[in-house]
C-alpha positions as CSV (number, residue, x, y, z in Angstrom):
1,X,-95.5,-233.9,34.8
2,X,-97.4,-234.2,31.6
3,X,-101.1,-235.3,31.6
4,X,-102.9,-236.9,28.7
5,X,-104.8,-234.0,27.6
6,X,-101.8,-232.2,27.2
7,X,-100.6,-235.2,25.3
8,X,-103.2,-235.1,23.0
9,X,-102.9,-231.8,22.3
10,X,-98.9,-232.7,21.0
11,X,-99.5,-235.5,19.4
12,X,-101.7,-236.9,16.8
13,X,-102.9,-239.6,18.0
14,X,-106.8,-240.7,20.3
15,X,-108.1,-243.7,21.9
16,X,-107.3,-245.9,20.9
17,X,-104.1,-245.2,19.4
18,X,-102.9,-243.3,22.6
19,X,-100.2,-245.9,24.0
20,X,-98.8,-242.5,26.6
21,X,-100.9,-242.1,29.9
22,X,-98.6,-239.8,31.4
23,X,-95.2,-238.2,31.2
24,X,-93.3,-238.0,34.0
25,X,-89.9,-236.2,33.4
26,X,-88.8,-233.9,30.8
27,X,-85.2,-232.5,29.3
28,X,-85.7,-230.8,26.5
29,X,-83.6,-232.3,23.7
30,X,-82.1,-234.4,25.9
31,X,-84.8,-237.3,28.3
32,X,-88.1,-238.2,28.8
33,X,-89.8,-240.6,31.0
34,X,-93.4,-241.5,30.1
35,X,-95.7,-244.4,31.3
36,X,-98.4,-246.3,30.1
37,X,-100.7,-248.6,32.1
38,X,-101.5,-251.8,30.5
39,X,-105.0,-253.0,31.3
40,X,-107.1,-255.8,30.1
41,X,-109.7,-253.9,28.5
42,X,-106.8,-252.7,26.3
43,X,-108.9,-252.9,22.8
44,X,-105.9,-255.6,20.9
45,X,-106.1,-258.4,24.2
46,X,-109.0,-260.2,22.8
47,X,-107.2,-261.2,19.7
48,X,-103.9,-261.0,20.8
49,X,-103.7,-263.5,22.3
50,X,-107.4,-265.1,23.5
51,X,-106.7,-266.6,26.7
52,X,-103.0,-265.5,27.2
53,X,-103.2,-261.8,26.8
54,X,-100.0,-260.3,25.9
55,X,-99.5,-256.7,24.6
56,X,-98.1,-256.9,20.7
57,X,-94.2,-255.7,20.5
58,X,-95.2,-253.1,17.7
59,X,-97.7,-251.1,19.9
60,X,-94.7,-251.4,22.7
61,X,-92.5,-249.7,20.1
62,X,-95.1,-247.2,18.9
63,X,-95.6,-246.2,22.5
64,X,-92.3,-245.5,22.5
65,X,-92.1,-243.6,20.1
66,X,-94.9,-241.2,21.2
67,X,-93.0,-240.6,24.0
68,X,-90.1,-239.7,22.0
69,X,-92.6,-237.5,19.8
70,X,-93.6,-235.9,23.2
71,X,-89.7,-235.1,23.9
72,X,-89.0,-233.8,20.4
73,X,-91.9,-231.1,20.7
74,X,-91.3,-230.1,23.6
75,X,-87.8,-229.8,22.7
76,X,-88.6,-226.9,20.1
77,X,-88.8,-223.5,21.1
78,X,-92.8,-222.5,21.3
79,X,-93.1,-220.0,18.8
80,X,-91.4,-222.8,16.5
81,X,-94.3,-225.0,17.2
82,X,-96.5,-223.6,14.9
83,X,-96.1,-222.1,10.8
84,X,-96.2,-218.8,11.2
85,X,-97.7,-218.8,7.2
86,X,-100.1,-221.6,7.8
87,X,-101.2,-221.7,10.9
88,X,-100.3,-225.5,11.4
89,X,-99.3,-227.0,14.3
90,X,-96.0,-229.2,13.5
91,X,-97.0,-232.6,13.9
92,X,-93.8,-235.6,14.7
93,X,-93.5,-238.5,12.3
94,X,-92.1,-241.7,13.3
95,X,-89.2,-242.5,10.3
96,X,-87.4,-245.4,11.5
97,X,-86.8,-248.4,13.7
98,X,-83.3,-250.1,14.2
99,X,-82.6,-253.0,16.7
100,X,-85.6,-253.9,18.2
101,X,-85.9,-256.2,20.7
102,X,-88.3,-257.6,22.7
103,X,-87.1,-259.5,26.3
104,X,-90.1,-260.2,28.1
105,X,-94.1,-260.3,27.4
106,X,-96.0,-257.3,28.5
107,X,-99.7,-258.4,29.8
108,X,-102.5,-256.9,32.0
109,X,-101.6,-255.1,35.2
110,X,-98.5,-254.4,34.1
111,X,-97.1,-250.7,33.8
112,X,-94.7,-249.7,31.2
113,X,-91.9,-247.2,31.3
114,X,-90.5,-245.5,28.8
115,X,-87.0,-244.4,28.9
116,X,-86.4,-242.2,25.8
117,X,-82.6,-240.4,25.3
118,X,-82.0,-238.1,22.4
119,X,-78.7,-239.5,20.0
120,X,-78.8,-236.5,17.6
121,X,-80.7,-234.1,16.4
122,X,-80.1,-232.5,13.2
123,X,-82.4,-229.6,11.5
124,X,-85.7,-231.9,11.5
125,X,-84.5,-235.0,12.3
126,X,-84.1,-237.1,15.5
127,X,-82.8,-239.9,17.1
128,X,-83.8,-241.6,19.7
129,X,-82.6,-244.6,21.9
130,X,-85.9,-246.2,23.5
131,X,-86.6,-248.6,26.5
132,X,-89.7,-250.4,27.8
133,X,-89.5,-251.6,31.3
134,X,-91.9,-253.0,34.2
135,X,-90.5,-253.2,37.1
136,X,-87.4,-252.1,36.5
137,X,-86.7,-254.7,33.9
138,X,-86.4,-253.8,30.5
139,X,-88.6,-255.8,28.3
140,X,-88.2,-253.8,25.2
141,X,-85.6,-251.6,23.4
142,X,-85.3,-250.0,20.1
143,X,-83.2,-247.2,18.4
144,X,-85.6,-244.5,16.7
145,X,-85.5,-242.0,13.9
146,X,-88.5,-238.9,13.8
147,X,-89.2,-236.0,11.6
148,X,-90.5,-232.7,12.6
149,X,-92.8,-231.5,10.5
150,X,-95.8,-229.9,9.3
151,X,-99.8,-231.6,10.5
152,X,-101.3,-232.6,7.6
């Protein structure tokens, strides 16, 4: 299991931009299995929508790929995680999205989980095939492309 300070170290990203709480399985470049837990104190359900609160299908995606980011760095050897010139951390870039869709609104209470499976890998770039379910039901689903590279 994978807590969210450990996340933060991977990836880029802070509150409120953080869409993982917690990863639960790992295969390196193969799986992962991440969560979020969707709360109503989330900082987009005031606009979005006021009185209906419903968690926008590009944050669903971008979750998912920060759990694919997750997968692809851990997927590296360590001593590949770093440039051994620079000193930089490599960093994961989201590149693409292909078929997206969205089945079913995600709202307050709800917990999402992320079902990420590597579809190739070659040199820096990755793809990814992502779900979104809540209780057991997937309510989201999109093919994804990442880069590995350097943190700018």
């Amino acid at each position: 299991m994978i807590e969210a300070k450990e996340i933060m170290r991977i990836l880029p990203h802070a509150f409120p931009f953080l869409l993982v709480d917690r990863i639960l399985e790992v295969e390196p470049g193969k799986r992962i299995v991440g969560i979020k837990n969707v709360t109503y104190n989330e900082p987009f359900f005031p606009g979005h929508f006021p009185g209906q609160p419903i968690m926008p299908g590009v944050l669903i995606v971008e979750a998912m790929a920060q759990t694919a980011g997750v997968l692809a760095f851990k997927s590296i050897p360590e001593e590949d995680q770093t440039n051994t010139k620079t000193n930089q951390k490599k960093a994961v870039y989201f590149l693409g999205i292909d078929h997206a869709r969205f089945r079913k609104p995600v709202i307050p209470g709800d917990q999402l989980r992320f079902e990420i499976e590597v579809t190739r890998q070659r040199q820096s770039i990755w793809g990814f095939k992502g779900k979104a379910l809540v209780d057991g039901k997937v309510v989201a689903e999109a093919d994804l492309m990442a880069m590995m590279g350097e943190e700018k």
